[in-house]
C-alpha positions as CSV (number, residue, x, y, z in Angstrom):
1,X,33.4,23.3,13.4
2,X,30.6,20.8,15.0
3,X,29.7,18.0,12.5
4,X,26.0,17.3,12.7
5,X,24.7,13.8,12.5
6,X,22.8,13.3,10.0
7,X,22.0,14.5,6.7
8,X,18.6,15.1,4.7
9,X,18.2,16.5,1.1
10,X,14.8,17.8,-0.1
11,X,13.0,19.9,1.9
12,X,9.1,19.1,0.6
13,X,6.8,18.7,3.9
14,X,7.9,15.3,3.8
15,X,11.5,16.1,4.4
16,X,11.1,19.1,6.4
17,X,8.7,16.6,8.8
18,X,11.5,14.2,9.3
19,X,14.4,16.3,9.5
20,X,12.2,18.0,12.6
21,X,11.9,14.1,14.1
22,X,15.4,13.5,13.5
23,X,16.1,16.6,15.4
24,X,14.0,15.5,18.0
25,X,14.7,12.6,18.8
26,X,18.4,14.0,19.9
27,X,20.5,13.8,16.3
28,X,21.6,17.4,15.1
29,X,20.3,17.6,11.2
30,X,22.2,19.0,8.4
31,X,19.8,19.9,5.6
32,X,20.3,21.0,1.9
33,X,17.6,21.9,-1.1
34,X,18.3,22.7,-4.5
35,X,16.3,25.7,-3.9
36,X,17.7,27.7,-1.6
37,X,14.3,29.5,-0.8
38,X,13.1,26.9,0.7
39,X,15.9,26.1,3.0
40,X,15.4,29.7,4.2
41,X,12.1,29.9,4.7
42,X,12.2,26.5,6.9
43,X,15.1,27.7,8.8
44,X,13.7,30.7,9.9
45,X,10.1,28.9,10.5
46,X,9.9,25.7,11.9
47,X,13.6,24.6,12.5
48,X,14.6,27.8,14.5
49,X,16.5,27.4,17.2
50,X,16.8,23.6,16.6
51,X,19.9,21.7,15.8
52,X,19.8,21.9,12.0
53,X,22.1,23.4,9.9
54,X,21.1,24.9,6.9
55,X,23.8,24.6,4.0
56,X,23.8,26.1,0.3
57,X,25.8,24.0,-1.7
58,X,26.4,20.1,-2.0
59,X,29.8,20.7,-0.8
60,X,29.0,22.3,1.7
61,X,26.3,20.0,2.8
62,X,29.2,17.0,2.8
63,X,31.3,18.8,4.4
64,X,29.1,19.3,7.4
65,X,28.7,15.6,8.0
66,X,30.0,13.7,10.7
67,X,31.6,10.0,9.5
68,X,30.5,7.8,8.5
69,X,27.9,10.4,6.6
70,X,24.0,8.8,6.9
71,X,21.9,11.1,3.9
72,X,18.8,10.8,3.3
73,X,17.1,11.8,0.0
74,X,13.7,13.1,-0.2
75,X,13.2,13.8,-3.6
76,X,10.9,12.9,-6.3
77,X,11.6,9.4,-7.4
78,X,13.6,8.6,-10.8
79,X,15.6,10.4,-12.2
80,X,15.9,13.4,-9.0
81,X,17.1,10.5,-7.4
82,X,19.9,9.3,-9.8
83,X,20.6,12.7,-9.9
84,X,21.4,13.5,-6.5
85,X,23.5,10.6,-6.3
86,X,25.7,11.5,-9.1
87,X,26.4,14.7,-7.8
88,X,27.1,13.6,-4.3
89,X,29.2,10.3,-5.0
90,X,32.1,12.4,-6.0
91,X,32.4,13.8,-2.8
92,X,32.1,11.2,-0.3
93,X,34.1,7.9,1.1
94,X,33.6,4.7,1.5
95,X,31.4,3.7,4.7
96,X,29.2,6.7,3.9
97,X,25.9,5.9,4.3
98,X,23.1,6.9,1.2
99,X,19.3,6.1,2.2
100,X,16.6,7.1,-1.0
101,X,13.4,7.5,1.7
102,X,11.3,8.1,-1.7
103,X,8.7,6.0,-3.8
104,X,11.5,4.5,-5.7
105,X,10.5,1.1,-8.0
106,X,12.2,-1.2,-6.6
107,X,14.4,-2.3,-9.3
108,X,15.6,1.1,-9.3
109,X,16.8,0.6,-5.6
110,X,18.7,-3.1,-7.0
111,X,20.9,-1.3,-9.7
112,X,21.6,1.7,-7.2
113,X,22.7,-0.8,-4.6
114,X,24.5,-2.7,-7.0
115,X,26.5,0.4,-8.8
116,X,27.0,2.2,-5.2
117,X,28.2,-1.0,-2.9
118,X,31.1,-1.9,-5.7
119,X,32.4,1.4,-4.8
120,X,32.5,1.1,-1.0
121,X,30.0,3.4,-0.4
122,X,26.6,1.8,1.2
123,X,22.9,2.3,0.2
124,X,19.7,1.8,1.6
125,X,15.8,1.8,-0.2
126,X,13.7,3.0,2.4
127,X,10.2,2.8,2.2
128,X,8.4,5.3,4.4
129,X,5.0,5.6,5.3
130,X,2.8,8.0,7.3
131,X,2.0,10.9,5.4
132,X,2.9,14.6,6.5
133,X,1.9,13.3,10.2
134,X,3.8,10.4,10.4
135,X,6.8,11.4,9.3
136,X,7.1,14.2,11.9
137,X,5.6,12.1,14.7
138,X,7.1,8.6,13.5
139,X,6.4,6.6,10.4
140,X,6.4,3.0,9.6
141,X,9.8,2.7,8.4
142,X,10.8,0.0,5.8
143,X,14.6,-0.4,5.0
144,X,16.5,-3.0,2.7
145,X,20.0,-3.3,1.8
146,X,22.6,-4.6,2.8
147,X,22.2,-5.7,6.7
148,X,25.4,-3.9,7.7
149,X,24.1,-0.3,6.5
150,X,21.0,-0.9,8.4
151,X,23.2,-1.5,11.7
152,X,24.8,1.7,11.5
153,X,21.4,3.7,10.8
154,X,19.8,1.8,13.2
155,X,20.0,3.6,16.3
156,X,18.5,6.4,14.6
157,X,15.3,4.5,13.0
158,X,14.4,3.0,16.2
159,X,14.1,6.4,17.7
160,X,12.3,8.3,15.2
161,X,9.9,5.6,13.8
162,X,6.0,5.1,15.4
163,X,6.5,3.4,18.9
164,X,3.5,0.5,19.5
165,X,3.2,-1.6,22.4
166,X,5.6,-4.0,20.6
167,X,8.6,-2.0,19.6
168,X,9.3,0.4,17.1
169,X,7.8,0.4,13.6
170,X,10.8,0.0,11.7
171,X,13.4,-3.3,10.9
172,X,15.6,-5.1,8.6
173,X,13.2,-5.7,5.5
174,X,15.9,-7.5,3.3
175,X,18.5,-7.6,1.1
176,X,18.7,-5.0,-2.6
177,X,15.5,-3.1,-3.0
178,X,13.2,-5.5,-0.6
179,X,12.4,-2.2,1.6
180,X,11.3,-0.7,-1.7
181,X,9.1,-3.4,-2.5
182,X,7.6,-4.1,1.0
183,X,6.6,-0.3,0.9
184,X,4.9,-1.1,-3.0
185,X,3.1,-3.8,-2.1
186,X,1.9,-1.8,1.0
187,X,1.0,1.1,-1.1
188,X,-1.0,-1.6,-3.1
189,X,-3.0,-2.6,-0.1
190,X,-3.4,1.0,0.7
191,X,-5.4,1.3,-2.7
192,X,-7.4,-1.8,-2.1
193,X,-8.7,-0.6,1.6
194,X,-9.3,3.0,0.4
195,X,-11.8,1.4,-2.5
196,X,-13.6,-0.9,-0.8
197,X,-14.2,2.0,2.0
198,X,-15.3,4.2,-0.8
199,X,-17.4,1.5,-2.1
200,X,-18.7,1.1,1.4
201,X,-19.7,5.0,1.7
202,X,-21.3,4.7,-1.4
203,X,-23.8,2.2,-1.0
204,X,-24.8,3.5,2.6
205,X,-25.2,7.0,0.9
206,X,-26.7,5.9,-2.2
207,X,-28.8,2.9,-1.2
208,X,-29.1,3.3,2.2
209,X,-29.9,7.1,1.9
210,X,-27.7,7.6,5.0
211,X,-26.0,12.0,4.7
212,X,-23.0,12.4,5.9
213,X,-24.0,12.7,10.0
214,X,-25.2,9.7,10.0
215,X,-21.9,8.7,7.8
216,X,-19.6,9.9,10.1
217,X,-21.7,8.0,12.9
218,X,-21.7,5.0,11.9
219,X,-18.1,5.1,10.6
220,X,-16.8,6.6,14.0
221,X,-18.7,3.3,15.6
222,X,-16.9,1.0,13.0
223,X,-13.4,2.1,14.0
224,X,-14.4,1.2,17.6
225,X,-14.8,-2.3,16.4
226,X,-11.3,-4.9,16.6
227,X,-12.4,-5.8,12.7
228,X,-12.4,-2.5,11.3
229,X,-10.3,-0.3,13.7
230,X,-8.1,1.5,11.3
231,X,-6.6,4.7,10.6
232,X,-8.7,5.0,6.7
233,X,-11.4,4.3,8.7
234,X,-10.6,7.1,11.5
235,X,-9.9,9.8,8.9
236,X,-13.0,8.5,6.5
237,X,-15.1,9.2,9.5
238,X,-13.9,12.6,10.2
239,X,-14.0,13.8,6.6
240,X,-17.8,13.2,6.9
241,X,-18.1,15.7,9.4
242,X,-16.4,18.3,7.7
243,X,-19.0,20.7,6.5
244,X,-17.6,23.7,4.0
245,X,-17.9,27.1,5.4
246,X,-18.7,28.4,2.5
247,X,-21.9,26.5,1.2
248,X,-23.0,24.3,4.2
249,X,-22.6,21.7,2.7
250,X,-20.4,18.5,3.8
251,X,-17.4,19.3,1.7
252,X,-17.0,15.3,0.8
253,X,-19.5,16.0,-1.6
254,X,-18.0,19.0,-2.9
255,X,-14.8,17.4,-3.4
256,X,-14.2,16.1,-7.8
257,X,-14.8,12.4,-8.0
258,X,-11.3,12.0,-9.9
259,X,-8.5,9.9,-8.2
260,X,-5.2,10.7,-9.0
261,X,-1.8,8.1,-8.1
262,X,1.5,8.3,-8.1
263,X,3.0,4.9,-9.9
264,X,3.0,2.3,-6.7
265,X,-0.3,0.7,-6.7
266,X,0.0,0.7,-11.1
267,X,3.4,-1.8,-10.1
268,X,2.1,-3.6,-7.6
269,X,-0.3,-4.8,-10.1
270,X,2.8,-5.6,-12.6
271,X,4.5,-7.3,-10.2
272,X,1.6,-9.7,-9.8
273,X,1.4,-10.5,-12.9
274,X,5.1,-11.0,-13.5
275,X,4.8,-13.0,-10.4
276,X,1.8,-15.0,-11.5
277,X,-0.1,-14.3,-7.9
278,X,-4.1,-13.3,-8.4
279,X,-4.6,-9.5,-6.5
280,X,-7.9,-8.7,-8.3
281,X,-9.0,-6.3,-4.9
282,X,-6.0,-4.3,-5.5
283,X,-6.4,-4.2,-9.2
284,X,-10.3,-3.5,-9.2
285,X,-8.9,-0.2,-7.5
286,X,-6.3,0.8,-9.4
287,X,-9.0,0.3,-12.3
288,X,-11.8,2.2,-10.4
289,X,-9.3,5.0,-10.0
290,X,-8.3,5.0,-13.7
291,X,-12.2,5.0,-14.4
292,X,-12.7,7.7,-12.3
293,X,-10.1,10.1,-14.4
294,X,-13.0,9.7,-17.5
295,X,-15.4,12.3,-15.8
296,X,-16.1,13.8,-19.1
297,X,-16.8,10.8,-20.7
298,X,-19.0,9.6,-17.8
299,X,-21.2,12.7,-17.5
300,X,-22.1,12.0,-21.5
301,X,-22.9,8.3,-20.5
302,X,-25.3,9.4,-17.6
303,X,-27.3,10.5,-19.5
304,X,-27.7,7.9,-22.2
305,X,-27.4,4.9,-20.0
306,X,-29.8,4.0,-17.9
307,X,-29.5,1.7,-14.8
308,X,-32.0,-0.4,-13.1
309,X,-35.2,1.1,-11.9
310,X,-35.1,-0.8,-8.3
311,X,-35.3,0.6,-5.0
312,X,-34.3,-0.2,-1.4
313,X,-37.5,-1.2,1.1
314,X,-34.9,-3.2,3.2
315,X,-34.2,-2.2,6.7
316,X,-31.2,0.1,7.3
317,X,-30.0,-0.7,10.2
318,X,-29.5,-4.3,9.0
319,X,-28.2,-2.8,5.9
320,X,-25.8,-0.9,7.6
321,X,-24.3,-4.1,9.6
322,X,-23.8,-6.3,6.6
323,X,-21.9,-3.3,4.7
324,X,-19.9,-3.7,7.8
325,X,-19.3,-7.1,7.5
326,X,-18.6,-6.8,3.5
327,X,-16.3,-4.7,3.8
328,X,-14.3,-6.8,6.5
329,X,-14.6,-9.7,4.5
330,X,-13.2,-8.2,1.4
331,X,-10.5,-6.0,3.6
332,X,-9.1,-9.5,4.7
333,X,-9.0,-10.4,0.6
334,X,-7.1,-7.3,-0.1
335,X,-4.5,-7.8,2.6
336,X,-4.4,-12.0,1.9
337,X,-3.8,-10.8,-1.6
338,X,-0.6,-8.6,-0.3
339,X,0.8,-11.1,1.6
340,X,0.6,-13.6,-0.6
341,X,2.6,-11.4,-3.2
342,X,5.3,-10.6,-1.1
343,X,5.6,-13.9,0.3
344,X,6.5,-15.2,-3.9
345,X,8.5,-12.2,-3.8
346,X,10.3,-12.8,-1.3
347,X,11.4,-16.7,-2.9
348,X,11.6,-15.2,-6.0
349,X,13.9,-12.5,-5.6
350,X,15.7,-13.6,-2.3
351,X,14.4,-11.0,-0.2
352,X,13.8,-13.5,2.3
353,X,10.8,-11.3,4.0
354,X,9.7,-12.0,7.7
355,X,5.8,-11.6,7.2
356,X,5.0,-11.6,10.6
357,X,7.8,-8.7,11.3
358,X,6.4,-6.6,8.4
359,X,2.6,-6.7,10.1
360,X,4.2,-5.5,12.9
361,X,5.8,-2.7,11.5
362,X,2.9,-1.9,9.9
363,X,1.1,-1.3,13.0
364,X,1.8,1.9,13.5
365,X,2.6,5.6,11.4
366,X,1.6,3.9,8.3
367,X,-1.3,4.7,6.3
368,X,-2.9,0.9,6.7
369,X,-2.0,1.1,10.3
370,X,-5.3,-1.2,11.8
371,X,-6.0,-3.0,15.2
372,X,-6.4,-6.2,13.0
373,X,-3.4,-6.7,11.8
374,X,-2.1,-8.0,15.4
375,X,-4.1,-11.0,13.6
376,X,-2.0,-10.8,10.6
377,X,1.3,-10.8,12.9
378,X,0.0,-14.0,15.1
379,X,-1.2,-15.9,12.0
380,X,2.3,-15.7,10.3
381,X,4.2,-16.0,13.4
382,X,2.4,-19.4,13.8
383,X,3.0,-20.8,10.7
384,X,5.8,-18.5,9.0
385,X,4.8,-20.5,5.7
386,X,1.5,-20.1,5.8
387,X,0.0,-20.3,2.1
388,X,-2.7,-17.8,2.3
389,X,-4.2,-15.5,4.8
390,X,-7.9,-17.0,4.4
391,X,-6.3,-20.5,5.7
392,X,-5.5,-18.8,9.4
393,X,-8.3,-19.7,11.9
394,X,-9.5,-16.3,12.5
395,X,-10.0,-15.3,9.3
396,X,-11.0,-18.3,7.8
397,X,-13.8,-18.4,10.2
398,X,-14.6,-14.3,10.3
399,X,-15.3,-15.0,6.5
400,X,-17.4,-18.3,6.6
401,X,-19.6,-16.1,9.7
402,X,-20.2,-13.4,7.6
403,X,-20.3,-14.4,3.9
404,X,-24.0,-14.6,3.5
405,X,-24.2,-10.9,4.0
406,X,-21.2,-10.1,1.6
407,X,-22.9,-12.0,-1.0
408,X,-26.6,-10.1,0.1
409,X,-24.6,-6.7,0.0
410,X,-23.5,-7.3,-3.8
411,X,-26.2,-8.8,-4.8
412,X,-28.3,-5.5,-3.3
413,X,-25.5,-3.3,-5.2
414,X,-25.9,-5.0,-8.9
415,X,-29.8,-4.8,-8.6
416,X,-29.5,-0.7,-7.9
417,X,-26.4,-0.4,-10.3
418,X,-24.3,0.6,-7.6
419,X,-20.9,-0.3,-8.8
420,X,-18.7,-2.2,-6.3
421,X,-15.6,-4.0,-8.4
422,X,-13.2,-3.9,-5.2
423,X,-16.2,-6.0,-2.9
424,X,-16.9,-7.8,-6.2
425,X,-13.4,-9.0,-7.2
426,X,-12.6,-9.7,-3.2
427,X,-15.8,-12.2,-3.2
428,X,-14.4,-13.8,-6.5
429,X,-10.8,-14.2,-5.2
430,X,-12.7,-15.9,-2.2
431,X,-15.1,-18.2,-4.4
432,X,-12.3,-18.9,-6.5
433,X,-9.4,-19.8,-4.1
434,X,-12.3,-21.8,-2.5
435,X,-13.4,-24.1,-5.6
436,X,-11.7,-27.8,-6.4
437,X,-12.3,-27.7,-9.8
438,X,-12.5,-24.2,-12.1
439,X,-13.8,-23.9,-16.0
440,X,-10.0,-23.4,-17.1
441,X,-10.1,-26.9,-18.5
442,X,-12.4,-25.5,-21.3
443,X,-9.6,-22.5,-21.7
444,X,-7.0,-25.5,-21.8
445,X,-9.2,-27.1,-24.4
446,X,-9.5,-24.0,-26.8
447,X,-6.1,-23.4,-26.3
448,X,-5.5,-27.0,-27.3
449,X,-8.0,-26.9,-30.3
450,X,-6.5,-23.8,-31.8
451,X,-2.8,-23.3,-30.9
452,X,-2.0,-27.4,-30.6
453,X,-1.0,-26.3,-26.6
454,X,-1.7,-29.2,-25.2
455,X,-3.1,-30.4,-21.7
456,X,-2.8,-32.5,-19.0
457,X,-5.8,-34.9,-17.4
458,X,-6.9,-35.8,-14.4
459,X,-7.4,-39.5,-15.0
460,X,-4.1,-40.5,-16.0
461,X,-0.6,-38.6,-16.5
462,X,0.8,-37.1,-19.6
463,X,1.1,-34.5,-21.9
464,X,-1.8,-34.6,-24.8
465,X,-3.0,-33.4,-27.7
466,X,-6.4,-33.9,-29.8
467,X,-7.4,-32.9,-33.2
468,X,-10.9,-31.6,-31.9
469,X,-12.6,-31.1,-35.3
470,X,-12.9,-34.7,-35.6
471,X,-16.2,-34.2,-33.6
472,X,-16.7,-37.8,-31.1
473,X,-19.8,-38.7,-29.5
474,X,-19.8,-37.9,-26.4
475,X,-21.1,-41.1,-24.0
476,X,-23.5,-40.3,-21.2
């Protein structure tokens, strides 16, 4: 009996999408789902006549492996995971290869490596990003573990990842879970960029008075631009012309204003704060998507609070341009933010992340994929330990060019009431990164006053204390 190559549990669109690349891309596929439904209905669909055999049992799926086995698990992160694990460990040897190609938290991916390695066997977290389209066509692929796993699996990433003109989107992230956390924190930028192009749409519908033709106009010009060239800004631009067959109406508007998420951008945020590295962009969105799940509750405030009474008379064309810029400026916040918390990641947890290699990677298939971050790829291989993103030339001086309309464009959305808290929190992480001094010596004071914390000075060294009730005169 021929032993495929590869294996693949979990046959969601997800799986079924990569097991078809995998094929593809000249590996024969061995595939198994718990349902068994489902394996038929994709074997007799869109695997016929492919080289991928369908198998109904664990056992059977193992046994149909070629050595060492490479399996990839497509399930539903958590406990599927650990669950698939246990049942296949039993049956396989050491050298065999186990790749989780889910959402997994990352510490999950540390104790699976951990428990699995001292075994023999070997496992990889794989981060894998794309969508339905990218993992049939080639994702951004993001593996950690330990480097020896990823040589075997190698020659089959390179192939089936997204090909840019640099090489393939995929490479060694780092050791443990680092490929689960890479693939976090870009989910966490993912939330960020998708806000602040909502927040964008918004004010050019609802200040701006643009409908969704000239929408779809203006953001179709956008991704023609080297700043803004992305694939959210692509799809954004295509949604807008969309118009339901039904009503005749553009369906954007048809669509409920309630966000839903899946766990990554909720510990990203964590992370951060664990971390102690500011990422108020990519928490303003995880917020505004939280807010958004309160329809109810908004719909009874709408009609007891009122906002300002204020109205645009401003030009729209010149409107439109510093939305652009805005939103540039606080898109290179949201990925400084990233960058900056995987960079005390990787010291922190020994993941010893290549920054530069991740942009790269990132370039193509994944759901951030953008034309600027060839920027973000020169500006860390230039200076590997560069602090923060807004220090690099080109950014630093995109954002000094183009500030006075980010400030205008929030300044315009708090006199109509237009919220914007991902444009708003990008412009404070820039004023803030930007100041030499910051009001936290009064918090160091209070904190002093009440709790006896102590504080430091900046006129002489030392650790001190003061008994602040007895009130001094203070000497002008």
């Amino acid at each position: 009996m021929a032993l495929q190559d590869f294996g693949l549990i979990g046959l969601a669109v997800m799986g079924e999408n990569l097991a078809l690349n995998i094929e593809r891309n000249g590996f024969s596929v061995a595939v198994y789902n718990r349902t068994a439904s489902r394996t038929d209905e994709f074997m007799t669909e869109r695997a016929q006549n492919r080289q991928i055999k369908a198998t109904y049992t664990p056992e059977e799926f193992v046994a149909s492996l070629s050595r060492p086995r490479r399996i990839l698990i497509m399930v539903k992160a958590g406990a599927p995971v650990d669950a698939v694990i246990q049942q296949l460990q039993p049956m396989l040897d050491p050298g065999d290869i186990l790749i989780d190609g889910g959402n997994s938290l990352y510490e999950d991916t540390v104790r699976r490596t951990t428990a699995l390695e001292s075994t023999g066997l070997r496992f990889i977290g794989m981060g894998v990003s794309g969508g339905e389209e990218g993992a049939l066509n080639g994702p951004s692929l993001m593996p950690g573990g330990t480097a020896e796993a990823y040589t075997a699996l190698e020659p089959i990433l390179v192939k089936i990842a997204a090909q840019v003109d640099d090489g393939p989107c995929v490479t060694y992230i780092g050791p443990g879970g680092a490929g689960h956390y890479v693939k976090m924190v870009h989910n966490g930028i993912e939330y960020g960029d998708m806000q602040l192009i909502a927040e964008a749409y918004d004010l050019l519908k609802s200040v701006a008075g643009l409908d969704h033709l000239q929408l779809h106009e203006v953001f179709t010009k956008w991704n023609e631009t080297d700043e803004l060239n992305s694939f959210l800004i692509e799809i954004t631009a295509q949604i807008f012309s969309y118009v339901d067959p039904d009503t005749h109406q553009a369906l954007v508007e048809l669509v409920l204003d309630e966000a839903g998420q899946k766990g990554t951008g909720r510990w990203t945020v964590m992370s951060a704060l664990e971390l102690g590295i500011p990422i108020p962009t990519i928490i303003a969105a995880v917020n505004a998507r939280i807010a958004s799940s309160h329809r109810a509750e908004r719909l009874r405030a709408s009609k007891q609070l009122q906002g300002p009474a204020a109205s645009f008379n401003g030009d729209v064309a010149t409107f439109t341009a510093m939305v652009r810029d805005a939103l540039y400026c606080s898109k290179i916040c949201s990925y400084a933010q990233g960058m900056a918390l995987l960079s005390a990641a990787s010291k922190e947890l020994a993941f010893d992340l290549n920054l530069s290699e991740i942009s790269r990677i990132w370039k193509g298939g994944c759901i951030i994929r953008a034309r600027f971050l060839d920027k973000i790829k020169k500006a860390f291989a230039d200076e590997p330990d560069l602090s923060n993103l807004l220090l690099a030339p080109e950014f630093k001086q995109s954002i000094l060019d183009r500030q006075t309309a980010w400030r205008e464009v929030i300044a315009t959305a708090a006199k109509m009431g237009i919220p914007v808290p991902a444009f708003s929190a990008s412009l404070d992480y820039f004023d803030t990164f930007r100041r030499d001094r910051l009001p936290q010596n009064l918090t160091q004071a209070q904190r002093d006053l009440f709790g006896s914390h102590t504080y430091q000075r900046i006129d002489r060294e030392g650790i001190f204390h003061t008994e602040w009730q007895e009130v001094k005169e203070a000497k002008v």
